[in-house]
C-alpha positions in Angstrom: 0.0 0.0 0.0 1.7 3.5 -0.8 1.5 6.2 1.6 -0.8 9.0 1.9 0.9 12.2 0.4 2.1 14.9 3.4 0.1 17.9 3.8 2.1 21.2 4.2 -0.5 22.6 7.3 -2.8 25.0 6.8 -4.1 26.0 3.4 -3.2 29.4 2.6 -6.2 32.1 2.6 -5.9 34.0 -0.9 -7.4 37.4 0.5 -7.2 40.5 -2.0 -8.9 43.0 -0.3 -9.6 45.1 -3.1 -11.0 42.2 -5.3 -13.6 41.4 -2.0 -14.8 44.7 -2.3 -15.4 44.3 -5.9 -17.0 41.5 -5.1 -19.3 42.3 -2.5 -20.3 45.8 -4.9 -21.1 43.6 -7.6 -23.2 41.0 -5.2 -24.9 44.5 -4.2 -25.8 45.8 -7.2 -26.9 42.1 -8.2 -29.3 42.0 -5.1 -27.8 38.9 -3.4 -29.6 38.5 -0.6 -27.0 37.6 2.6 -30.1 36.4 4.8 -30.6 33.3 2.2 -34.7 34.1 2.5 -35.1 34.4 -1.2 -33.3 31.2 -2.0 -35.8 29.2 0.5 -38.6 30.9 -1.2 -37.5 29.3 -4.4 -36.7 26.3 -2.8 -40.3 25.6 -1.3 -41.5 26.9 -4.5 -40.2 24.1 -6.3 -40.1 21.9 -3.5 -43.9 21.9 -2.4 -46.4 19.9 -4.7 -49.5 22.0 -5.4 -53.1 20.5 -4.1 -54.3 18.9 -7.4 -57.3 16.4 -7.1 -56.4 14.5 -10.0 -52.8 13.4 -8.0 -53.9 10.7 -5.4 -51.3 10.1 -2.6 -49.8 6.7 -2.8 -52.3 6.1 0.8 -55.4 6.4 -1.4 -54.3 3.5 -4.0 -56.0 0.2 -4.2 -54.1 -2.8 -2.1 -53.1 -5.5 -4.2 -54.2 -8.9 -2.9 -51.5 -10.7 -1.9 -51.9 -15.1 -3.4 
């Protein structure tokens, strides 16, 4: 079995101020929302089936007799 290859510690943070403040300016003016709200709006959106009477739950299905 060959060894596992040697870390060297700690990864280094790449932090360029200036390019995180471009960053943040542009999630701003994109309207990012920091809160996450909107993206759990469009997650139950697509997440939560609508009432439709024609779409019986799997509960309301005939049992099969079992020979």
């Amino acid at each position: 079995m060959g060894r596992k290859p040697k870390t060297s510690g700690t990864k280094a943070k790449a932090t360029d101020p200036e390019q995180s403040a471009r960053f943040i300016e542009a999630a701003r003016q994109a309207g990012v929302d920091e809160t996450g709200e909107a993206f759990e709006r469009a997650f139950e959106r697509i997440t939560s089936p609508k009432a439709d009477a024609s779409i019986k739950p799997a509960s309301a299905a005939k049992a099969i007799p079992k020979r």
